[in-house]
N, C-alpha and C positions, 0 to 999 in steps of 0.2 A: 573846868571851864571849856576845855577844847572838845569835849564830847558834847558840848548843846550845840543845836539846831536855830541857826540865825535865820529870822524870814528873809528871806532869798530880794528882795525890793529894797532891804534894809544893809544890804552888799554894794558898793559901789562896782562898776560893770568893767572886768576887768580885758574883753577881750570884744572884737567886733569881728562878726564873719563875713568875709567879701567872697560870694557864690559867684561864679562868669559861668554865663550860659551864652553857650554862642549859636553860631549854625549849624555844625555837625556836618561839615561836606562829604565828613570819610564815612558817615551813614549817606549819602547817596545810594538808591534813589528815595528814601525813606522819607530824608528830609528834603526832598524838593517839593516845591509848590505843587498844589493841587489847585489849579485854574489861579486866583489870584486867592485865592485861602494860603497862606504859609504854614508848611510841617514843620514845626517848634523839635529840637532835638530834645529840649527841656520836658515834654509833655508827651514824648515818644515812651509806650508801655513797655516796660520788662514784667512779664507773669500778669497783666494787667493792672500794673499799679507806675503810675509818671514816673522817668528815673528821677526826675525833679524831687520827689518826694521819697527818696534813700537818702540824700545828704541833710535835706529837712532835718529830717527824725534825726539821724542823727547830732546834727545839732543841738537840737530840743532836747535829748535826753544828756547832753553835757552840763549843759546849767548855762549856757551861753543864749544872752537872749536877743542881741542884735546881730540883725542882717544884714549885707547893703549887696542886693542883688542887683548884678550888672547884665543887659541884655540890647540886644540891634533894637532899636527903635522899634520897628514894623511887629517884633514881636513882642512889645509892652503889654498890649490890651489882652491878648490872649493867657499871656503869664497873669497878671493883674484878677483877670476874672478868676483863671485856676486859685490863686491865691484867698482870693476873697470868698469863695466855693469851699475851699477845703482847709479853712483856718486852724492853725497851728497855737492851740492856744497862749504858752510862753515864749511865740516868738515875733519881736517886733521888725519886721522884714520892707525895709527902704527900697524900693524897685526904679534904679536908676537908669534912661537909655543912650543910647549913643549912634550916631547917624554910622552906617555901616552897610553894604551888601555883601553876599556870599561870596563874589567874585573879589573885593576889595580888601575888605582881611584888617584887620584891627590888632596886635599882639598886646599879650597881658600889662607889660609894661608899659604901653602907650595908655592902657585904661586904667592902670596905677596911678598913673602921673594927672591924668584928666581928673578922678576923683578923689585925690592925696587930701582936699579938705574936707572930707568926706569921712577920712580915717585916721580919727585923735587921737589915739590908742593903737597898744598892737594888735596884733590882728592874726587869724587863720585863715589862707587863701587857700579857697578848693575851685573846681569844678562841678557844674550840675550833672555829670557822668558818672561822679565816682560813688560807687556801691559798695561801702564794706562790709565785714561780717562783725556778726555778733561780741565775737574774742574779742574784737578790736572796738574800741570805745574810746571817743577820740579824748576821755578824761586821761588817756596811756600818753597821747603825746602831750598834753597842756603842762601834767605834770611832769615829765620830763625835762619841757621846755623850762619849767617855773623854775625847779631845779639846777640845772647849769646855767641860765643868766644871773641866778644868787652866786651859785658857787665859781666861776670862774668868766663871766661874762661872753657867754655863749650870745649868736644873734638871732639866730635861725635853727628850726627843726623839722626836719623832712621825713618824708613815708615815701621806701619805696618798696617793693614786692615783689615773690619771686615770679618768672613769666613760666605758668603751667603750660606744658605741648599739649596743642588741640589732636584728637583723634583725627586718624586719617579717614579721608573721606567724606566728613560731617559737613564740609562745607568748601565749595569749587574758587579754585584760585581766579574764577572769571569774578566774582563778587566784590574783589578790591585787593587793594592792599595792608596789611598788617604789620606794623610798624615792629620794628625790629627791639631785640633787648638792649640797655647801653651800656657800655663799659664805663665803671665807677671805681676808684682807688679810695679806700679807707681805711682808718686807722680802730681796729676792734676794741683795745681797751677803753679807751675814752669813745668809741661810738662817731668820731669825727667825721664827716664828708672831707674827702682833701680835693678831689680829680673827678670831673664831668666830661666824658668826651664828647664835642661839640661835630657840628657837620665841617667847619670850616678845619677842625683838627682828620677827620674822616679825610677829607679830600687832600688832606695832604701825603699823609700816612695812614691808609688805612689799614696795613698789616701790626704797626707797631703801635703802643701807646710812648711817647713823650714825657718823662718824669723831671723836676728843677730839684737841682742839689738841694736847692735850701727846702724844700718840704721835706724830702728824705731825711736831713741831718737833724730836720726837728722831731720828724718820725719814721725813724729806721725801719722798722717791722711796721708795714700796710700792705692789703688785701687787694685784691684785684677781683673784681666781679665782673662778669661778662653775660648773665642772665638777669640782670633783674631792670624793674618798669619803675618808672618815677609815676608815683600816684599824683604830682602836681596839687596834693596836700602839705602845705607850709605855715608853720604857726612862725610869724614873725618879729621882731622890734617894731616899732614904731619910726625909727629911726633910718629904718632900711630903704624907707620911703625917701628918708631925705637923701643919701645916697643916689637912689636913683632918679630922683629931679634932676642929679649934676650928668647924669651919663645921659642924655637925652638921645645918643644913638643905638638903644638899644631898644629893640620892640618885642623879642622873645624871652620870656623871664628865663625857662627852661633850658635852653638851646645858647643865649648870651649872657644873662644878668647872674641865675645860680653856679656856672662854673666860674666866673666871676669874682662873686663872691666867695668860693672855696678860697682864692690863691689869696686875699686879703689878710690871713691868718698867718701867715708865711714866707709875704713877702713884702720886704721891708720897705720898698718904697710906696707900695700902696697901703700898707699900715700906720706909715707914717702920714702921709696924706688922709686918711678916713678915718685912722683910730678917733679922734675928737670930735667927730659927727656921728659915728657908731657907738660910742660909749658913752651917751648922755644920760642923766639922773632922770627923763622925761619920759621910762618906761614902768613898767610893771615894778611896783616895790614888793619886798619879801612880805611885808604886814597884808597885803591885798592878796600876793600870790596863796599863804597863810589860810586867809577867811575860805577863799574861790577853793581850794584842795583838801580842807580838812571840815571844815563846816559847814558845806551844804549836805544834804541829807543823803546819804550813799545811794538812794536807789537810784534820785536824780542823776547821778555819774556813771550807774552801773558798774560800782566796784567791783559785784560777784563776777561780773564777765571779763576783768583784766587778768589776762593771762599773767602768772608767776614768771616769769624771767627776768634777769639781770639789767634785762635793758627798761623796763617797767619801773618810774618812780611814782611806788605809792606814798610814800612817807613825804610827809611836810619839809621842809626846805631849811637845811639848816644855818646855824649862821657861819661865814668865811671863819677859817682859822685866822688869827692875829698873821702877819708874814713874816716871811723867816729872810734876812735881809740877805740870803746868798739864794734866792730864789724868787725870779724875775716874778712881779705880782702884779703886773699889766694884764688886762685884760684880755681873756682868748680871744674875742673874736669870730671864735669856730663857728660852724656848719654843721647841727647835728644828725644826726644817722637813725631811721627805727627800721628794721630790715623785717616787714610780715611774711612769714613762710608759710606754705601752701596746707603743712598740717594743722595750721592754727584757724584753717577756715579758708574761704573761696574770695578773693578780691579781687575787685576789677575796677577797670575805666571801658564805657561801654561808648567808646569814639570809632567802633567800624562797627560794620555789617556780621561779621563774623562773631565780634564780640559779641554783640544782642544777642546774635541766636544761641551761642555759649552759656550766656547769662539765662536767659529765659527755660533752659534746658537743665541748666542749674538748680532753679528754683521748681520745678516741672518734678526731678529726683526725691524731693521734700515735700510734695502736695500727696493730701489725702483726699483722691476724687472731690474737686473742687468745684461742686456744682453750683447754683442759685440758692441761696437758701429759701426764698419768698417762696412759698406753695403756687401763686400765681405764675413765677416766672417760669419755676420748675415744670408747669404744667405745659411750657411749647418744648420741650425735648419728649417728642414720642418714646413710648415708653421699650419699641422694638428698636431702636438704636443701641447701637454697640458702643459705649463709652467706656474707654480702662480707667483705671482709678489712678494714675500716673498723669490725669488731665485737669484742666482748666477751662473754665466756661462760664464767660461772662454774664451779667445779667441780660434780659429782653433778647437773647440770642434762641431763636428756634433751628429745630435739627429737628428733621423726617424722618420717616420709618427707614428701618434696615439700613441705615448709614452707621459708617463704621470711623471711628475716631479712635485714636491712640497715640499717646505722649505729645500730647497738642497742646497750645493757648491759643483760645479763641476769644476773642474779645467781643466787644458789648453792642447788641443791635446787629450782630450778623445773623444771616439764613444759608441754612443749609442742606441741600435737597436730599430728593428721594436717591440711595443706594450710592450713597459719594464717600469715598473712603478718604479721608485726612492721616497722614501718617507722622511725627516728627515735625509737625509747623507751627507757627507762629501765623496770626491770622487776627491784621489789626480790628480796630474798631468799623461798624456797616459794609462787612465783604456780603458778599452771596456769592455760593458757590451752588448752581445750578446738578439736578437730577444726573446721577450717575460721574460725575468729574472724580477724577481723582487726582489727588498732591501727596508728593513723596518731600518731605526735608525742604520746605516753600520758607518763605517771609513774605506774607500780602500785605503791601500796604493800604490804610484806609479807603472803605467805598471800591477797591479792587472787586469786578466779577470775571469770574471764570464761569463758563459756557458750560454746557450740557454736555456729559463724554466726552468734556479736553480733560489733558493729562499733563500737569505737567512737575519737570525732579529738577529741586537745588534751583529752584527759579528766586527772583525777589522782582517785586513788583512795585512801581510809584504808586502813589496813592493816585486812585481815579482810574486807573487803568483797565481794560475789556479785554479777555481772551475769547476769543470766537468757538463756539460751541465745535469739539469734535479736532479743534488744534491742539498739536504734541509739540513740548518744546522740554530741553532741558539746559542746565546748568546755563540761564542766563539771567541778567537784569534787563527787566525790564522795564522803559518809560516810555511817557506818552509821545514825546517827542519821535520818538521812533518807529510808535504805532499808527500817530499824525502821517508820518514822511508816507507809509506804507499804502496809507488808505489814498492820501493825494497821487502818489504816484499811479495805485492802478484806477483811479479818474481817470488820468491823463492818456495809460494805456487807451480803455475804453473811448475815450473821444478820438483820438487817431484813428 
């Protein structure tokens, strides 16, 4: 019986995905405005495909088929259109806004609590950043999760990863900042999160981490990790919502609510306080968890692609053992743990500058000369162009004779002139880059021109932004605001 194939409409819906697409400040200048157009982080290309649509697909190839995308007002129309453009056929995606600017700042938990009726079920909270690999198919954590809230009333299950060293040199520490790895205490048998070190812990002691007897005496032997990234992927209770209605002062899930939640499992006066809100029958039952993990049709889960490890629950959910009365059968509680390592494939959150071009570079390693397929479009890349087969080249994009490109993404509707050599860039959508220029290791943001025989290394560029034919600049960002200041200023020379 457990080997047939249930129509998938005829499953009731065991899980909703809540997507936050926010602004992406640490992508500045990427995503600042071009004039009153807004750059969506959402709709910002890696290899010329939205990062918006990595967490999509993956979604869609889980068997999970609601969304409730959350996003700043001002960016509704623009997601909404992308959406309605490039429909996903088994996903029903709710696109929810919220009055917000880049400067004002909105945390996940504040937009939990805003749309908690929104999410009647549990739920998997990601981000529109996060790009995983293949290995990783997020049926690895669902069943995981399905697994220990049957077996010992686990609440939560997190993905964090290991943080790969970028190459030296690949990219100028003038570009931003890159958020550092966090120090995590966990316990490996059971896979538990115990310890999140928070800033408000950093600023106390940043040399030392801080451990409470009582976690130790419940778990002697825990690991201490000092490199690895929270993917800000959390497959949840239902319940954890309610929880968080009552802490109303917390506004960073990551930074307040999940270390938070670690010490609840351990310590007694907040166990005793939330155990009866955290353990309610109003979540996921083992009969549903059952159908969603063993009876939808494996390729929709991409079984072939879950890695064999200990920490991977592919098997169905068994049922509790009866209890043994000298063995406390209260509910864990826990914090679950998936720890992706870097040989299992390349994962990322593409939240800075550095990252994009990482990412893009990434996928650039795995292209096979990626040109136009259309005969028409193929037909504006002259045929004396130098393209390596390590490239990327959007549609409607034309490239002149004797231009030379390698290990580049170029994206769609740019021009590129006579004898301009591209080397190591990313080159968003309608750049022109004018006769003879050259770019060493660039990020241009959309509608960016560079001038005739300018040059410029390790630059990044706002979108909208003119380099002046025959100017050398290296290792900065650039924006209009600065290129505005420069031009009023020498006005102003000039009229004196």
């Amino acid at each position: 019986m457990l080997e047939m194939d249930i129509p998938l409409e005829l499953v009731p819906p065991e899980f909703l995905a809540v997507l936050l697409a926010g602004f992406g400040n640490e992508l500045s200048p990427l995503t600042s405005d071009h004039g009153d157009d807004p750059c969506l982080k959402a709709l910002l290309p890696v290899a010329n495909t939205p990062i918006l649509d990595y967490p999509l697909a993956w979604l869609e190839n889980s068997g999970i088929k609601d969304v409730l995308l959350i996003c700043p007002a001002i960016h509704r129309p623009a997601i909404s259109h992308h959406i309605h453009s490039h429909p996903y056929a088994s996903l029903h995606i709710d696109i929810q806004a919220y009055e917000e600017t880049a400067e004002s700042g909105v945390g996940t938990c504040t937009l939990l609590r805003h749309f908690a009726s929104r999410i009647p079920r549990d739920f998997v909270l990601l981000p529109c950043d996060f790009i995983p690999p293949p290995s990783l198919p997020l049926a690895v954590l669902l069943n995981k999760f399905r697994t220990d809230t049957v077996s010992d009333g686990l609440i939560a299950t997190t993905c964090w990863f290991t943080v790969s060293k970028p190459e030296k040199n690949t990219t100028p520490d003038e570009w931003g900042h890159i958020a550092p790895p966090v120090s995590i205490v966990w316990d490996k048998p059971s896979a538990t999160l115990l310890y999140v070190d928070t800033p408000d812990d950093l600023d106390r002691n940043s040399e030392e981490v801080e451990l409470r007897m009582s976690m130790l005496s419940r778990y002697p032997r825990v690991a201490l990790s000092s490199n690895l990234q929270d993917s800000h992927v959390y497959v949840c209770k239902r319940s954890v919502l309610d929880v968080l209605q009552e802490k109303r002062h917390f506004d960073s899930f990551r930074e307040e609510f999940l270390p938070w939640l670690c010490k609840v499992q351990y310590q007694r006066t907040k166990r005793d306080r939330y155990e009866p809100i955290l353990n309610t029958m109003a979540n996921t039952s083992q009969a549903l968890a059952l159908k969603h993990s063993t009876l939808l049709s494996k390729s929709r889960q991409q079984i072939r692609h879950e890695p064999k490890s200990k920490s991977t629950a592919t098997s169905a959910p068994q049922s509790p053992v009866p209890a043994d009365p000298n063995i406390d059968a209260s509910p864990s509680l826990r914090v679950g743990l998936h720890i992706h390592r870097p040989e299992n494939g390349v994962i990322a959150r593409v939240n800075n500058v550095h990252t994009f071009m990482e990412m893009n570079r990434h996928f650039l390693a795995t292209a096979t000369y990626a040109l136009p397929t259309d005969p028409n479009e193929r037909a504006l890349i002259d045929q004396k162009a130098q393209i390596s087969s390590d490239t990327i080249i959007g549609d409607s994009t034309k490239v002149d004779e004797r231009t030379s490109i390698k290990k580049s993404v170029i994206g769609r509707h740019c021009t590129i002139g006579k004898m301009a050599k591209i080397v190591g860039c990313v080159l968003l959508d309608h750049c022109i880059v004018e006769d003879g220029a050259k770019l060493d290791g660039c990020i241009l943001g959309k509608n960016t021109k560079v001038g005739a025989k300018a040059e410029l290394v390790r630059c990044v560029t706002q979108a909208g932004y003119e380099v002046d034919a025959g100017e050398s600049i290296k290792n900065e960002k650039l924006e209009i605001s600065d290129w505005t200041a420069g031009v009023s200023g020498d006005s102003e020379e000039e009229d004196d």
